[in-house]
Structures are given as C-alpha cells and as structure tokens.
Backbone bond lengths (Angstrom), bond angles and torsions (degrees), N, CA, C in turn:
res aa  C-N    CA-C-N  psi(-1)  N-CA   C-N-CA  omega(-1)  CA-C   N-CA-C  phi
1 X - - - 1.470 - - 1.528 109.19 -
2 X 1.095 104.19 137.67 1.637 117.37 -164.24 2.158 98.61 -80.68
3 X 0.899 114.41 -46.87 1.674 138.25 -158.28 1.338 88.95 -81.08
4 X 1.156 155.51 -28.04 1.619 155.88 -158.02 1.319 102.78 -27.94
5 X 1.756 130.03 -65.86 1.458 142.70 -170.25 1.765 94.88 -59.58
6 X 1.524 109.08 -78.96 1.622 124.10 170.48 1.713 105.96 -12.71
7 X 1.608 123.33 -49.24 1.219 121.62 -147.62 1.937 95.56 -89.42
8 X 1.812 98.81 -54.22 1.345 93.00 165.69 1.328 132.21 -63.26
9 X 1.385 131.79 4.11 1.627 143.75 168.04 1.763 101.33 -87.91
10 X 0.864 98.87 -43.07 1.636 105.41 -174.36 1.653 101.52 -55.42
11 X 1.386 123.40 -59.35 1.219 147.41 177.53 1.334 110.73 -56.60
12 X 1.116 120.57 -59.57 1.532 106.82 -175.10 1.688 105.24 119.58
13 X 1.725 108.23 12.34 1.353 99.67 -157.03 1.919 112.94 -123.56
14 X 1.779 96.67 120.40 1.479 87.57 -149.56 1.642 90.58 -117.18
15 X 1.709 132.75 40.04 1.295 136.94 177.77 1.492 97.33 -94.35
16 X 1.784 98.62 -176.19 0.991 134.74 178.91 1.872 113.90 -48.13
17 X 0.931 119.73 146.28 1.324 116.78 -164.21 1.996 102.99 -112.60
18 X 1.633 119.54 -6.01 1.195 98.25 -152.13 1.484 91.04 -86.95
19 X 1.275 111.31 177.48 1.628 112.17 179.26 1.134 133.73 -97.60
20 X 1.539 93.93 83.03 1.478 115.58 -159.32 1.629 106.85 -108.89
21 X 1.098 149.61 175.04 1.471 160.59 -161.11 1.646 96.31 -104.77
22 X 1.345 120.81 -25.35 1.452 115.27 157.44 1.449 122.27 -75.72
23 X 1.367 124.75 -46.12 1.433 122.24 163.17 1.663 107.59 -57.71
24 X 1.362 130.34 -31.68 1.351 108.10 -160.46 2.347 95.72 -72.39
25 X 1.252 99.68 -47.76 1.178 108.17 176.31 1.668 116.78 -23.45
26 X 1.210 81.24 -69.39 1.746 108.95 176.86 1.478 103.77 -32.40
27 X 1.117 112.94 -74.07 1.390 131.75 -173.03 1.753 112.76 -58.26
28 X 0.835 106.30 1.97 2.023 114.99 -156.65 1.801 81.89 -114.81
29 X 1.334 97.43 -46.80 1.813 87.53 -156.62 1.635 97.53 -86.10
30 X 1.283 120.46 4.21 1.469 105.95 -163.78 1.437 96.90 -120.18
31 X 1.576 128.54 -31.41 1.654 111.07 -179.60 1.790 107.45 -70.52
32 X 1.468 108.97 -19.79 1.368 92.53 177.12 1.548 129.71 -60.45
33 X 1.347 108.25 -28.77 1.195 114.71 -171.55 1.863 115.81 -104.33
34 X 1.390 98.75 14.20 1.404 105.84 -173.86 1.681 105.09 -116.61
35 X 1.190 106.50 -39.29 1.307 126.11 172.72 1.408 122.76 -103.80
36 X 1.222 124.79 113.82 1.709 126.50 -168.39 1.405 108.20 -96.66
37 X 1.411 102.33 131.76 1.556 100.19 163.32 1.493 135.52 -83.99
38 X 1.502 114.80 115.41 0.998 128.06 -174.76 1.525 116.24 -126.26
39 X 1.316 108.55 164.05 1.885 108.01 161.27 1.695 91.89 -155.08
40 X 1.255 124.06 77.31 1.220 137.89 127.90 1.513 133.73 -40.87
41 X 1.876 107.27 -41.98 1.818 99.21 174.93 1.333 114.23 -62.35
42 X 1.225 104.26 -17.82 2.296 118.05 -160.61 1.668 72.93 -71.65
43 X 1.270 129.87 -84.56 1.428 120.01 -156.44 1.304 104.51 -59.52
44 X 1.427 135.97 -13.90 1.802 118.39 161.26 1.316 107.94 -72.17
45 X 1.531 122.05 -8.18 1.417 98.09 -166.38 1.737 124.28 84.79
46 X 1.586 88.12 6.87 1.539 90.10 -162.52 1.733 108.25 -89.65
47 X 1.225 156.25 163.30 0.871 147.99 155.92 1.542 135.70 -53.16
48 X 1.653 130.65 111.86 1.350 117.07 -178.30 1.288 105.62 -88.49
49 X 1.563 103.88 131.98 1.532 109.40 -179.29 1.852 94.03 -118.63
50 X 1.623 78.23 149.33 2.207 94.16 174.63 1.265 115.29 -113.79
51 X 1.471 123.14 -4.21 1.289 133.66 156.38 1.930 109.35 -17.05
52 X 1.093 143.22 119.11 1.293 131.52 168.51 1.384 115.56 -57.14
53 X 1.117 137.11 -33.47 1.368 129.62 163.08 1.438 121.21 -59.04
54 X 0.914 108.32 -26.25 1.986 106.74 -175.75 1.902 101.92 -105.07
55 X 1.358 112.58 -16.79 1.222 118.14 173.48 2.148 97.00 -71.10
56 X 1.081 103.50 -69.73 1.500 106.87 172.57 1.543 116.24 -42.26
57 X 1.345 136.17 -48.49 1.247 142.88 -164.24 1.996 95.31 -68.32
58 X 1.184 104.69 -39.01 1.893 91.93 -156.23 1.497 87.38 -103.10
59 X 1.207 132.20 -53.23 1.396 116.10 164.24 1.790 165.13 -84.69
60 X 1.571 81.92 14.78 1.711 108.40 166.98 1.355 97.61 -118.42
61 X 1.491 118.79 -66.59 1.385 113.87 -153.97 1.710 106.59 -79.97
62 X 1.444 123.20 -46.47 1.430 125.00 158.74 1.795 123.58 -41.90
63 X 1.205 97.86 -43.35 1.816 98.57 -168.93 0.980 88.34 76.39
64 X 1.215 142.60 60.53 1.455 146.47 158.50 1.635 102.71 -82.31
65 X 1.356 120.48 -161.07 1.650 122.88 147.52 1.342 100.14 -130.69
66 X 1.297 111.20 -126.07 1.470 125.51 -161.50 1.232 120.69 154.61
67 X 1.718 127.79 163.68 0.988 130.49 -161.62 1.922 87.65 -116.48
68 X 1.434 105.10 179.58 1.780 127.37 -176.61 1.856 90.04 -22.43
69 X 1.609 94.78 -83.18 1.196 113.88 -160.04 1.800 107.03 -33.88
70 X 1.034 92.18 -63.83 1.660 100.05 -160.19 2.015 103.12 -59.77
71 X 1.497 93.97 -39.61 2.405 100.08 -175.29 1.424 86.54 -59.00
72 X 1.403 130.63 -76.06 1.285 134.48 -109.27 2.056 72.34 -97.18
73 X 0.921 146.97 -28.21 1.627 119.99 -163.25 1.220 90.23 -87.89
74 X 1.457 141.99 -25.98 1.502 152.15 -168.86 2.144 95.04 -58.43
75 X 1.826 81.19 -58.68 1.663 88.15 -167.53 1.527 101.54 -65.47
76 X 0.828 107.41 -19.90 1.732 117.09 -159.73 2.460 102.21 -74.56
77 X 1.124 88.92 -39.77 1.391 109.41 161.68 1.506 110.63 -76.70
78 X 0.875 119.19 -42.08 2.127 113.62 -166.94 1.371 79.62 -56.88
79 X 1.365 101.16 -75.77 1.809 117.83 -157.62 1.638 125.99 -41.48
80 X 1.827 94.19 -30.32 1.581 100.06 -174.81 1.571 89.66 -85.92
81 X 1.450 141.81 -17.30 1.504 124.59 -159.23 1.855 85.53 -112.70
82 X 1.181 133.14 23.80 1.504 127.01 139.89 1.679 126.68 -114.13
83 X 1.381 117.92 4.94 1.183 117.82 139.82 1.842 86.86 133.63
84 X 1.279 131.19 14.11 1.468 130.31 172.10 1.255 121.24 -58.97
85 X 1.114 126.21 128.03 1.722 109.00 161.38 1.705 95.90 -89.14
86 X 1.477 81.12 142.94 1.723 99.56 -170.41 1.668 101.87 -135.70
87 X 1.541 117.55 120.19 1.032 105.48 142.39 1.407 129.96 -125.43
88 X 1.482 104.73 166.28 1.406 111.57 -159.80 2.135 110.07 -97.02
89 X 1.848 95.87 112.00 1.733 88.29 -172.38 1.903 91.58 -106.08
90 X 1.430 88.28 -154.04 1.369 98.53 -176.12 1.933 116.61 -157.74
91 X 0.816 117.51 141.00 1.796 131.19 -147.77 1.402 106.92 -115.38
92 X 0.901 123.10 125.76 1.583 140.19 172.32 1.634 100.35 -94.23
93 X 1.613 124.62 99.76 1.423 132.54 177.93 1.141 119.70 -60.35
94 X 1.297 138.02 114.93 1.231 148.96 170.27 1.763 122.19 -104.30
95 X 1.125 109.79 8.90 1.542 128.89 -175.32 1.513 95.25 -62.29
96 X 1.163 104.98 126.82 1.753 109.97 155.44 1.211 116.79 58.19
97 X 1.782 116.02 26.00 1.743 119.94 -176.07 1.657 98.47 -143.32
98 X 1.154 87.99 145.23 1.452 113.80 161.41 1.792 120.24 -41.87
99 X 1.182 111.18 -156.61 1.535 126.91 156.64 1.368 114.40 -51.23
100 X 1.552 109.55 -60.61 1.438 119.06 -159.18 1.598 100.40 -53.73
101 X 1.310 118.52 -6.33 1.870 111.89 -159.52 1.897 82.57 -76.71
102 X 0.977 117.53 -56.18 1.706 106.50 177.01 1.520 132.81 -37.61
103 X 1.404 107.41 -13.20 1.632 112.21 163.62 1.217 106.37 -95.20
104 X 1.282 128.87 9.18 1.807 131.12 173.01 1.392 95.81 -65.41
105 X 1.394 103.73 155.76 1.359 117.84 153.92 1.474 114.42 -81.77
106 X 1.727 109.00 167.19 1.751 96.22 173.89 1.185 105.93 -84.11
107 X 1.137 115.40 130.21 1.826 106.24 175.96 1.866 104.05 -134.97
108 X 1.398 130.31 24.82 1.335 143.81 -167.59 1.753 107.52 -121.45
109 X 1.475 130.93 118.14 1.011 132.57 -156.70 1.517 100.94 -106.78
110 X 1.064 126.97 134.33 1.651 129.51 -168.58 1.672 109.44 -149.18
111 X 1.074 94.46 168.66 1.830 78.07 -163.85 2.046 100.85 -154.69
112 X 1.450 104.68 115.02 1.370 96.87 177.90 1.405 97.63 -96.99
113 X 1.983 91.35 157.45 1.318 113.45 -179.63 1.357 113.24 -123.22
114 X 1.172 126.64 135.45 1.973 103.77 171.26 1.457 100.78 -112.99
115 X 1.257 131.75 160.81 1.063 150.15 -149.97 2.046 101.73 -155.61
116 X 0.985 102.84 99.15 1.494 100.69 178.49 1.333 116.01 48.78
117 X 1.571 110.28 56.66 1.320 116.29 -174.25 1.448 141.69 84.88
118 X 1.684 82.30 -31.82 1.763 95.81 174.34 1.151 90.49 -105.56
119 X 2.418 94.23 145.04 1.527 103.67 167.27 1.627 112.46 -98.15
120 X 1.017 123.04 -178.66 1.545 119.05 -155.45 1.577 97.25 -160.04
121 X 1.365 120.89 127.46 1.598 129.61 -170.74 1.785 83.08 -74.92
122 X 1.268 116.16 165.94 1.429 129.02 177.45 1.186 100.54 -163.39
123 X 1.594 135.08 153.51 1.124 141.09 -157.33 1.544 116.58 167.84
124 X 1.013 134.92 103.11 1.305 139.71 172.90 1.402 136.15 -106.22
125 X 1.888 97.92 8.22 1.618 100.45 -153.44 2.133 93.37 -117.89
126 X 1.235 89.56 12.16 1.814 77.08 -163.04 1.397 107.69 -83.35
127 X 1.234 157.60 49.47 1.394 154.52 -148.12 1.446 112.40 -11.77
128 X 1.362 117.36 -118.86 1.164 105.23 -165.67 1.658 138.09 -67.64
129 X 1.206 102.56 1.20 1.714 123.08 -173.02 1.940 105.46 -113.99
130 X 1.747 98.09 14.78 1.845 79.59 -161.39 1.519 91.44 -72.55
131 X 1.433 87.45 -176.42 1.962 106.31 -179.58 1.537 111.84 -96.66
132 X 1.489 125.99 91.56 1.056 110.28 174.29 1.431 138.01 -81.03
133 X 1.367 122.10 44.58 0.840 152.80 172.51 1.524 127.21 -146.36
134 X 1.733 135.26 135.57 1.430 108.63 -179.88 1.696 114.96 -70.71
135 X 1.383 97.27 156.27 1.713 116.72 179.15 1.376 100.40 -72.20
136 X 1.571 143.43 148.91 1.265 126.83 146.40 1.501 99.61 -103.47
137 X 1.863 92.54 146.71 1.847 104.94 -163.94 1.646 73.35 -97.11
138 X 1.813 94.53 155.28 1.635 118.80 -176.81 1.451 117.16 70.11
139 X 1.365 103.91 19.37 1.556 92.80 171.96 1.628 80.81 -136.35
140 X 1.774 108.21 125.39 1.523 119.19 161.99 1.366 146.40 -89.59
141 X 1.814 98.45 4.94 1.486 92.34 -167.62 1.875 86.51 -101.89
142 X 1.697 107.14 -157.27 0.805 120.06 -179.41 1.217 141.46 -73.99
143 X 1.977 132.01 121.08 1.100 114.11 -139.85 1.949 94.39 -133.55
144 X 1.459 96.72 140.01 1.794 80.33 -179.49 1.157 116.10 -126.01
145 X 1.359 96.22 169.34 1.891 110.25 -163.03 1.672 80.99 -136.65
146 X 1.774 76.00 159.29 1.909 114.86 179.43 1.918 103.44 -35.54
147 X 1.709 112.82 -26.07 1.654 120.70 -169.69 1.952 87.07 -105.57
148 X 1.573 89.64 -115.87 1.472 115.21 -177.30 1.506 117.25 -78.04
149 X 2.134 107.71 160.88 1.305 90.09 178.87 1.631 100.03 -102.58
150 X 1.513 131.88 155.00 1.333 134.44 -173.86 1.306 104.10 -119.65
151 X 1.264 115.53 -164.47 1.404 133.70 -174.54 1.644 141.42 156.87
152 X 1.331 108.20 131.18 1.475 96.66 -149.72 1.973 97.74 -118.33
153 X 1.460 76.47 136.90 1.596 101.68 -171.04 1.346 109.93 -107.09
154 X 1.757 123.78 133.49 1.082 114.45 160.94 1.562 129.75 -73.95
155 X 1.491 116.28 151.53 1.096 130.20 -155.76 1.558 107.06 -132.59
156 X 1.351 125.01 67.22 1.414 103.78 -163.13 1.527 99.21 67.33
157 X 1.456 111.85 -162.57 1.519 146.19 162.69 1.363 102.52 -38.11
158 X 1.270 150.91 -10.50 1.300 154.88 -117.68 1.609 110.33 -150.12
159 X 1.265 112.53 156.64 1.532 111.89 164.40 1.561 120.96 -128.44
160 X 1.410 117.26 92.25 1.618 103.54 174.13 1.638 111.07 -55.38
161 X 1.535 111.62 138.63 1.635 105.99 166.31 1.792 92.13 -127.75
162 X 1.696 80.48 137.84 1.818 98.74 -160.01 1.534 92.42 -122.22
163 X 1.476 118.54 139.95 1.826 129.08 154.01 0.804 111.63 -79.72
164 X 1.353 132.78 169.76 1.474 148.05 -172.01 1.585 91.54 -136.82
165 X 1.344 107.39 85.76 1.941 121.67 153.34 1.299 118.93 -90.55
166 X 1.308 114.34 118.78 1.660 135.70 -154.45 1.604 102.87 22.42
167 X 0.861 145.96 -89.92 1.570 144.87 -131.99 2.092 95.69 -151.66
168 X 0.880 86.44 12.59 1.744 87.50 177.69 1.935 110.87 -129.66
169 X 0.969 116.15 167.26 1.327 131.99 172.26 1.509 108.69 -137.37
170 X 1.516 78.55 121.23 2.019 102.30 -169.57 1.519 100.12 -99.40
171 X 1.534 140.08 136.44 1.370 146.20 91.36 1.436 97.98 16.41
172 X 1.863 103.07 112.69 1.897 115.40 156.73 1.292 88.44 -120.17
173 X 1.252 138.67 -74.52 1.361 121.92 -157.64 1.851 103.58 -163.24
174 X 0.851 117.88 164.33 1.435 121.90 173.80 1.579 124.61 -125.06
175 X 1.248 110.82 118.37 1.386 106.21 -138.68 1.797 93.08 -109.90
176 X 1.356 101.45 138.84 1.655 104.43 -178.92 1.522 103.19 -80.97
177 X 1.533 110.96 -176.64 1.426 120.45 -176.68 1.640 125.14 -121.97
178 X 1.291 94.70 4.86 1.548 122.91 159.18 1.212 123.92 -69.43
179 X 1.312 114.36 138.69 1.804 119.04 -163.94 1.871 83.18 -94.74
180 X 1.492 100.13 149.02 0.812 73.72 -167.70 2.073 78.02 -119.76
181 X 1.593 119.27 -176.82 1.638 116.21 -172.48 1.660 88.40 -122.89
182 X 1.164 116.98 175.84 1.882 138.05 -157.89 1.232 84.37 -72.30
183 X 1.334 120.46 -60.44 1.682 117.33 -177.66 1.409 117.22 -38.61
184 X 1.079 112.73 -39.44 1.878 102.08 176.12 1.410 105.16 -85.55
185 X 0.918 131.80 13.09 1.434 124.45 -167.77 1.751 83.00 -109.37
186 X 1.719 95.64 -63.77 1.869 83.50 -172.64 1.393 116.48 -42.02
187 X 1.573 110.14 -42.71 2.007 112.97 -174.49 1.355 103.86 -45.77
188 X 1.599 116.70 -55.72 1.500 119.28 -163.46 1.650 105.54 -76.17
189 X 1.266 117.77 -24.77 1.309 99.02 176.04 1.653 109.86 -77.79
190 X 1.190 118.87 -41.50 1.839 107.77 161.56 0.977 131.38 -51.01
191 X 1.108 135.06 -32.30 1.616 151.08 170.22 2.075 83.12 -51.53
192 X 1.177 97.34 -82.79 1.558 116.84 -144.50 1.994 93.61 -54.63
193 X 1.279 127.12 -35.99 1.400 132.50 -147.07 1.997 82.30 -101.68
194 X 1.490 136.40 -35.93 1.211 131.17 -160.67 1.622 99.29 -123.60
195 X 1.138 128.05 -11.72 1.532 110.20 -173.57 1.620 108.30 -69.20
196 X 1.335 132.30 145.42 1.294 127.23 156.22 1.502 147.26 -34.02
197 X 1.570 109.90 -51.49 1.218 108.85 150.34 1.303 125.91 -77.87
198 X 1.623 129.36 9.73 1.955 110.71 -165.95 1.348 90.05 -71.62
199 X 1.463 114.93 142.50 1.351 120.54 173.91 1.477 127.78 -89.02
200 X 1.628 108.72 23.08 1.318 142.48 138.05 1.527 110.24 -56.23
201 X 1.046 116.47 -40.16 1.507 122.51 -179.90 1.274 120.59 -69.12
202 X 1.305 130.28 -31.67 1.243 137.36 167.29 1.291 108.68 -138.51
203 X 1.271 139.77 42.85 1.895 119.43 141.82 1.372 102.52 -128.82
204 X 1.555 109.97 138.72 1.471 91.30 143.94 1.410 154.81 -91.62
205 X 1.755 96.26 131.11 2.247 77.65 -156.86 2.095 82.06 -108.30
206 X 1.126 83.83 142.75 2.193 90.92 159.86 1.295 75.76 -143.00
207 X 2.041 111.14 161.47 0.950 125.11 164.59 1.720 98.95 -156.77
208 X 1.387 110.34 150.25 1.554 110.60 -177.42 1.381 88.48 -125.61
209 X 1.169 106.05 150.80 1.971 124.70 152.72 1.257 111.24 -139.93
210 X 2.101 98.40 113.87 1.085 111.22 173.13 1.870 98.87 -118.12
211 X 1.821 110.74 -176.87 1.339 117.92 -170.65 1.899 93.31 -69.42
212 X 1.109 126.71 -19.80 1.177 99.10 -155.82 1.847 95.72 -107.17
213 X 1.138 111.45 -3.74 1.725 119.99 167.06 1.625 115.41 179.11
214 X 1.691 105.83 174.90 1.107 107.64 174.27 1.787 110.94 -113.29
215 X 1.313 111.43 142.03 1.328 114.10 -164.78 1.457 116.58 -124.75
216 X 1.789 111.30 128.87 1.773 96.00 -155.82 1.544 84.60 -158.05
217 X 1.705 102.70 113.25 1.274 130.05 159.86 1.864 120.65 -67.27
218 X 0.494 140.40 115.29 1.501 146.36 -171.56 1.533 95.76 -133.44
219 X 1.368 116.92 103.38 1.565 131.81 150.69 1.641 86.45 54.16
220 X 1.613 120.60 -98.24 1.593 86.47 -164.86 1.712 96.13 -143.68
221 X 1.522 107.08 26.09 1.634 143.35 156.19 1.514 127.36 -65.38
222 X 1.291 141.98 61.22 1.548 150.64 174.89 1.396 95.29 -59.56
223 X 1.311 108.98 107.46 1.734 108.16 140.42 1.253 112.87 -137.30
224 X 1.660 101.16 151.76 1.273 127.03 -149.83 1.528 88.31 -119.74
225 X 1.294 116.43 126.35 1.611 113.25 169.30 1.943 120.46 -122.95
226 X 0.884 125.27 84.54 1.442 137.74 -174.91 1.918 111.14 -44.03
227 X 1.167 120.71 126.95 1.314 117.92 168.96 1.292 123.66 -57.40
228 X 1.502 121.65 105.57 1.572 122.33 -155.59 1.421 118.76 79.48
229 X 1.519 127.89 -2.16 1.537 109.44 -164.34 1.596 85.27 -131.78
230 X 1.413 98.51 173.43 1.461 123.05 169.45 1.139 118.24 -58.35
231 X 1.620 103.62 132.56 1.676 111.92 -176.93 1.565 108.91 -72.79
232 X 1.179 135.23 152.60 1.505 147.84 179.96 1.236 118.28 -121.46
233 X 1.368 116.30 103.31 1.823 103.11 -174.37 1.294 108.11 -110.79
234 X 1.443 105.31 156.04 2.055 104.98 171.33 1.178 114.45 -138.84
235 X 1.326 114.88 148.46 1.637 98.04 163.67 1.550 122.10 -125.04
236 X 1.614 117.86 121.32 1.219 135.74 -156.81 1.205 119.37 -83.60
237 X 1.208 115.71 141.36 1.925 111.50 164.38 0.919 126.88 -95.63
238 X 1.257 133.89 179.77 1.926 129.37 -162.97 1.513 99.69 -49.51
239 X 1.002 120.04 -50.89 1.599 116.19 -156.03 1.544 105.00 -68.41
240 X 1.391 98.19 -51.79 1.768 105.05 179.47 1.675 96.91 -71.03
241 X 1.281 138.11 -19.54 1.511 102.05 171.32 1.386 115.64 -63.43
242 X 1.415 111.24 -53.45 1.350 134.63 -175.50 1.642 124.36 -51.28
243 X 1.144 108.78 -17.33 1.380 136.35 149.52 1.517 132.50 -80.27
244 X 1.280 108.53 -32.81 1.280 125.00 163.68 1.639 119.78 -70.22
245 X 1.144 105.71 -42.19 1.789 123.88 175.11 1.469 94.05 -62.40
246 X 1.281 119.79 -58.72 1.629 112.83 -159.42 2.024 99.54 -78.18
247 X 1.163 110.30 -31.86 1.940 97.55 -161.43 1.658 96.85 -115.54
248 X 1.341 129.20 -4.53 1.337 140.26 163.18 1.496 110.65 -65.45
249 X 1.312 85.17 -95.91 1.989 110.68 172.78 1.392 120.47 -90.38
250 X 1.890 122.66 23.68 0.971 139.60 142.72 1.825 97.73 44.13
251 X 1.747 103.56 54.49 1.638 92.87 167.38 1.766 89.06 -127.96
252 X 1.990 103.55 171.26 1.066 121.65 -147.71 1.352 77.98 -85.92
253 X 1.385 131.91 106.05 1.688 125.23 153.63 1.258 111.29 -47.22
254 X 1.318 124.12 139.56 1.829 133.33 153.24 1.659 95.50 -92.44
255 X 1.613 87.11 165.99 1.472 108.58 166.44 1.428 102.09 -86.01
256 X 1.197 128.95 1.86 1.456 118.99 176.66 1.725 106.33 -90.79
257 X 1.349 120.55 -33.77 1.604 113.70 162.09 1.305 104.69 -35.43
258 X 0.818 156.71 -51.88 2.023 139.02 -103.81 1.569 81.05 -84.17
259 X 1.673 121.96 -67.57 1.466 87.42 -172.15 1.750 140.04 -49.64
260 X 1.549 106.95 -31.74 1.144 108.00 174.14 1.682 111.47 -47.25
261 X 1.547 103.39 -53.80 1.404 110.72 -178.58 1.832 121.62 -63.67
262 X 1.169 111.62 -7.08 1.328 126.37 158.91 1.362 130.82 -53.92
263 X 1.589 93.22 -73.49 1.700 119.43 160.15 0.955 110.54 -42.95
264 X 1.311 133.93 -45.98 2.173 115.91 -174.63 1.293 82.29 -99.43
265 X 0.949 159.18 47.15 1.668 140.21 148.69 1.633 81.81 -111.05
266 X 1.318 119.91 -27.47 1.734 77.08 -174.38 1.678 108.98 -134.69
267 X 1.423 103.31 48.13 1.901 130.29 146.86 1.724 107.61 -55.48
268 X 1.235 104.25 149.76 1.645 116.01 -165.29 1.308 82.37 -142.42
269 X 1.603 104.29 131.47 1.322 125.22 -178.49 2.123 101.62 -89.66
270 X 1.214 106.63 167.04 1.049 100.53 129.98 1.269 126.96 -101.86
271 X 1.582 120.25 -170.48 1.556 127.77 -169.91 1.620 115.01 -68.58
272 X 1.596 98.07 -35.23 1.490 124.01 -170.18 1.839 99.35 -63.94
273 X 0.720 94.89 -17.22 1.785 118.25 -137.58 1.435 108.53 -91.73
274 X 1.230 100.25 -31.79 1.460 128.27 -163.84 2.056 110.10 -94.24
C-alpha cells in the first residue's frame, strides 16, 4: 500500500507498526473515531467506487468517510501491507430488525485476521454499533471493547456477533464462513448503493466512535451514547445538521449536501419512534 504514512496521519496513529494484536487494537479503536461512517454519495446519486485509488482519494486525502465497502477494504489493505493475514468474509445485518433481517441478503463486508494463530473478527465499517476493538472468533461468552461488551455465537456454519445494550443482547450481523473475492464485494456494494429500497437510499445515517462516546445521525436524529452513561438524543434542523456533519463527524460539507441535509431536517418521527 502506497498511503501507509498518509493513512496513519489521517488516524491519529503514531505506534508500533509490527503485526502484533497490540497494533491491530490500536488501529481498530482509532479509525473509528477519525473516520466517520457515512454514504452521502448514494443520496447524491453519485457513484461508490472500491477501486484503491478512489477509496484513498475521498477517505484519507478528502476526510471524507465511508460506508462497509469502502472502511473495511481500506483496513483490509493497511493490515495486509503490515504483515496480517487477512481474510475477507461477508455479514448478513441483523442490527435493529426483527426476524425478517434473515431474508436479507449479505450485503456487510467484514474481514478476519489471525494473529499468532488466533483469528479475530475486525470491522471498521459498521457506524454506530462498530466493534472498536477486534472480536476473537471461538470464544462465546462476553467480550469487551473501549464502548460495549459483544460476543459471537455459533450459528450453524455461521457466527452471530451480538452487543450487550443495558441488560439485553442485540443482533449486529451474522457473519458467513466463506472467503469471500472483490467481485462479491463490488455486486454487494451495487445492490446496497443502487437498489430501491437500501435504506442508504433515503436516510441519512453518519455515525462516529470516539473514547469519549458514540455518535449517530439518523435522518435528522443525533444520539450521542457515552460508555456507561446515559444516552442523549436531539433532533436538529438544517443548520444544526450541517453543523453537526462538519464539528460532530468532522467531514468537509459541500454546498451540494444542503438538499440531502434538508430532507432529514424535515423527517417526522413517530411517537414510538422517538
């Protein structure tokens, strides 16, 4: 990887480089909060490309963010050009759904690593629920990171990985055991960036995770959730989204957002909802 220095400047990240289970850490807890997840071009209409050059251009050198596809092949490169074996799987999302989330397709890009034998879930692309810390696969009980503690259960052939929100354990995604090649990644990222219903298509979600909280835009919904503390929600208007995007999730607003930023300023909840 050409960007290696570029990527750790972007990040904030000035450790040890060998490929050790302390650098991978390092690296897990710090692109989340440096890099925000977003998919803003999907609502321009704009094209998501996974090309490594255009992946590097909008999210190192832009301060852009990005969605699964674009974080996790970025990380998926850092890690393989410091000496990781990395492979690349793929996740069937179960975040925030019922039953019906099991007739989803997989369309969530995840990537195991092993590290001295052990493999380790890694993930940088999930917005507000990612793992900032790696998962270790084959261990089921409860495991914690710098946020929440998670844990991954076998499922069949399969691995559910579940959060622990206050006194419950939530569904993130269920991850197959198939390697998966760029070609399925490009399919699923077209599916997910052009299908009609992806709800990439019409909401806007950004979300940051830093040490001191987790931060998650929903259409025109900010909540802020503190490690151990009470969640804080608001709901913003154009100006305060647009302000929120730039000193929140610290990305370069265009004047070409404003309509996007329009549209979730003026979403109507229901009561339930709220």
């Amino acid at each position: 990887m050409d960007s290696l220095d570029a990527y750790f400047a972007r990040i904030g990240y000035t450790g040890p480089r060998a490929p050790t289970l302390e650098t991978l850490r390092g690296l897990q807890r710090l692109h989340p909060a440096a890099i925000p997840f977003e998919a803003i071009d999907v609502l321009l209409d704009r094209p998501v490309s996974l090309a490594p050059e255009a992946v590097d251009a909008k999210l190192i050198h832009a301060r852009r963010g990005g969605y699964c596809f674009e974080q996790n092949s970025l990380f998926r490169r850092v890690l393989a050009a410091l000496g990781y074996r990395v492979e690349s799987l793929i996740a069937q999302v179960r975040w925030m759904a019922g039953e019906e989330a099991l007739q989803r397709p997989r369309s969530h890009m995840v990537l195991r690593v092993t590290v001295e034998g052990t493999p380790w879930l890694c993930d940088v692309g999930f917005g507000g629920g990612v793992p900032t810390a790696p998962i270790r696969f084959g261990l089921d009980t409860p495991q914690p990171t710098p946020h929440e503690h998670y844990r991954l259960t076998p499922v069949g052939n399969e691995h559910l990985l579940e959060i622990l929100l206050g006194d419950d354990w939530m569904p993130v995604y269920q991850v197959s055991p198939a390697l998966c090649r760029d070609g399925d990644y490009e399919m699923a990222n077209y599916y997910t960036s052009t299908y009609p219903q992806s709800h990439f298509r019409h909401d806007l979600i950004v979300a940051r995770s830093t040490p001191e909280a987790r931060y998650a835009l929903l259409r025109n919904r900010l909540t802020i959730r503190r490690p151990g503390g009470a969640n804080e929600r608001r709901f913003l208007s154009a100006p305060e989204i647009e302000r929120a995007l730039a000193e929140v999730f610290l990305l370069p607003v265009e004047a070409a957002w404003r309509p996007v930023i329009e549209r979730a300023a003026a979403a109507v909840w229901e009561d339930e909802a709220r």
